[in-house]
C-alpha positions in Angstrom: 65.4 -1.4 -11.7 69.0 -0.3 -11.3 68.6 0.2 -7.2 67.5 -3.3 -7.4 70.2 -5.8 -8.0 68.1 -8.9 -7.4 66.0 -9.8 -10.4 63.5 -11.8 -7.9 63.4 -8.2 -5.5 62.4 -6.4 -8.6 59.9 -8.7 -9.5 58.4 -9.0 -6.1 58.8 -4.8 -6.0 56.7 -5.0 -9.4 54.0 -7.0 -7.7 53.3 -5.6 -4.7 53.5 -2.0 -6.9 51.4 -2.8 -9.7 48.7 -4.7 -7.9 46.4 -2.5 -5.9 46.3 0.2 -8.9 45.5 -2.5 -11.3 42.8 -4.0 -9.3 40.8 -0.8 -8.9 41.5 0.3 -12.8 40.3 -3.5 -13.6 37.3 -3.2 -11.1 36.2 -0.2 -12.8 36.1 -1.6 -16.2 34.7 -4.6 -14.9 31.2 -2.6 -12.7 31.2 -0.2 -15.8 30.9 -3.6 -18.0 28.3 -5.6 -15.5 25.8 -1.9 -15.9 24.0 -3.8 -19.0 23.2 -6.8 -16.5 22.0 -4.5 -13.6 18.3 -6.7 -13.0 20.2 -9.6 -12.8 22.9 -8.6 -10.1 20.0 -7.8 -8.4 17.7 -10.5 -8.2 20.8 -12.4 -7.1 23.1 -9.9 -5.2 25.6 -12.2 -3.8 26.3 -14.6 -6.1 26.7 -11.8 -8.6 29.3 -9.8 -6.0 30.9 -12.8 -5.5 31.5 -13.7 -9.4 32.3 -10.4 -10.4 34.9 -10.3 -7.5 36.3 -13.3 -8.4 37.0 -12.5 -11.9 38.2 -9.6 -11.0 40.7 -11.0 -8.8 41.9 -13.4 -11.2 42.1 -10.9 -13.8 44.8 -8.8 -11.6 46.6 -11.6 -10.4 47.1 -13.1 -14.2 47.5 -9.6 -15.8 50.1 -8.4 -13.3 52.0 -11.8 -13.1 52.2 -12.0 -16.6 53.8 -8.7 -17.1 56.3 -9.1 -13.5 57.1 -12.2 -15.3 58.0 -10.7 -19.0 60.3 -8.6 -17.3 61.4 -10.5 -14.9 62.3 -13.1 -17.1 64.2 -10.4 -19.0 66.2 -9.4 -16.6 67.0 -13.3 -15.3 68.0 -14.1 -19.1 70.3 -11.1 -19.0 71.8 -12.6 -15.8 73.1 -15.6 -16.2 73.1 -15.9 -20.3 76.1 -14.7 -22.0 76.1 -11.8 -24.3 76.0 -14.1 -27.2 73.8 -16.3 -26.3 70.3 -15.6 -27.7 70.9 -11.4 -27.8 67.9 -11.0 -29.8 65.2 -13.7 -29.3 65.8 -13.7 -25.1 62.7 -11.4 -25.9 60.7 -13.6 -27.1 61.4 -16.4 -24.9 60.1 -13.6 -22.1 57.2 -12.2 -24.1 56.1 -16.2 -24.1 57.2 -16.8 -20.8 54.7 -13.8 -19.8 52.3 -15.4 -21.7 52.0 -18.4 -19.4 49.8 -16.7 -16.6 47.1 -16.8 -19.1 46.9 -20.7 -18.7 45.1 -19.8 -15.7 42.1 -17.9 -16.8 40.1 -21.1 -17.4 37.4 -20.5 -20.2 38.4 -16.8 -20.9 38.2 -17.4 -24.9 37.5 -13.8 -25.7 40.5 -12.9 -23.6 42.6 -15.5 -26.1 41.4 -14.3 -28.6 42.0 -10.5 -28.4 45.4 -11.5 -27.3 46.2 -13.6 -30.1 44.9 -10.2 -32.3 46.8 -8.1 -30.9 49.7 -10.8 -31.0 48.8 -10.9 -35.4 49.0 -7.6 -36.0 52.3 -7.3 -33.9 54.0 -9.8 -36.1 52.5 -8.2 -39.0 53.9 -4.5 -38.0 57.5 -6.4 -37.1 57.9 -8.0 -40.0 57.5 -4.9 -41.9 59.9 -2.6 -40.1 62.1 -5.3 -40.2 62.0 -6.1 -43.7 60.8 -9.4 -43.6 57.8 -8.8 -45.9 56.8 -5.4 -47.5 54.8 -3.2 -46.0 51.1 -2.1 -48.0 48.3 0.0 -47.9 45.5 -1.2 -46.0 47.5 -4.2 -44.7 45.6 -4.2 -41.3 42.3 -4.5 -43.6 44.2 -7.5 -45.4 44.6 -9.4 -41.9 41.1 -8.5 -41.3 39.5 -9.9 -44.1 41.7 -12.7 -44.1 40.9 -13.5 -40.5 36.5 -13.4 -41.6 37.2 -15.2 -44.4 38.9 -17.9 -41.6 36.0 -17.3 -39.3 33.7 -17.9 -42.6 34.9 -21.4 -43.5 35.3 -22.4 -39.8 31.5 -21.2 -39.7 30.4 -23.4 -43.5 32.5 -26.6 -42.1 31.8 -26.7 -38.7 28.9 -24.6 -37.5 28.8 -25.8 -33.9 32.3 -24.9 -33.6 31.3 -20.8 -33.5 29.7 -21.1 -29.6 26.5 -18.8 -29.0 23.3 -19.2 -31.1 23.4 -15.0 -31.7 26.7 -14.5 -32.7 26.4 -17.7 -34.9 23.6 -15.8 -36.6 25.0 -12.5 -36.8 28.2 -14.4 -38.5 25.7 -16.2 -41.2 24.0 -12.9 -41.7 27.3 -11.0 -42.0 28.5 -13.6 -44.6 25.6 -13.2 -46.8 23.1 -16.0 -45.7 20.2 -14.2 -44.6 19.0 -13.6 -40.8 
């Protein structure tokens, strides 16, 4: 934003931008996933309108104020810290400073939880182009089985801790158990 020299006009610029095209791409992923629950909308059109709106609405307002935030944050830290001060992890203060928004999605945990994926296998890649740890073969796969061999002994210790009775099944019958 180098026309902008206010960091709080470029984040308010980035808001009032990114909003209306990121509502209408989330409400189309949003109708496209409520298709599979079609007879219920139905039977109950407006409290199913009003639902889907509403997560739809929060959904924007957390996705864009979390990114308007990153870089906003950004572009504050670059303001008024020195040059030596934090150069390198000022970015990861903002990348978790962005993350806050996401306080307010309530009980979103499949939202947390492809975050925190994605947020793995970032560190993962990182620390292999950096050096930190060498790089192998299949090392996606290793995170993988290393994360359903997690969910399996979180499933053996503590069964009611995996919520939903089919996807606690599905978990037992991937592990080996029998359906």
């Amino acid at each position: 934003h180098p026309k902008l020299p206010n960091c709080s006009t470029a984040f308010l610029h980035h808001i009032l931008l990114s909003v209306p095209p990121l509502a209408r791409f989330l409400t189309t992923i949003t109708l496209a996933l409520s298709i599979p629950k079609f007879k219920s909308i139905l039977l109950q059109p407006i409290s199913s309108v009003n639902t889907i709106s509403k997560r739809i609405i929060t959904m924007t307002a957390v996705i864009s104020a979390a990114i308007g935030s990153a870089w906003g944050s950004v572009c504050l830290l670059n303001h008024n810290l020195p040059r030596t001060t934090l150069p390198t992890k000022r970015f990861f203060l903002s990348g978790a400073l962005g993350g806050l928004p996401f306080l307010f999605l309530g009980n979103s945990r499949s939202t947390f939880l492809w975050f925190f994926r994605v947020a793995v296998d970032s560190a993962y890649k990182t620390g292999v182009k950096r050096g930190l740890w060498k790089g192998r073969k299949g090392g996606e796969l290793l995170l993988f089985v290393l994360s359903w061999a997690l969910m399996g002994s979180i499933l053996e210790g503590n069964p009611e801790a995996v919520q939903g009775g089919g996807l606690r099944k599905a978990l037992t019958w991937l592990r080996g158990d029998g359906f």
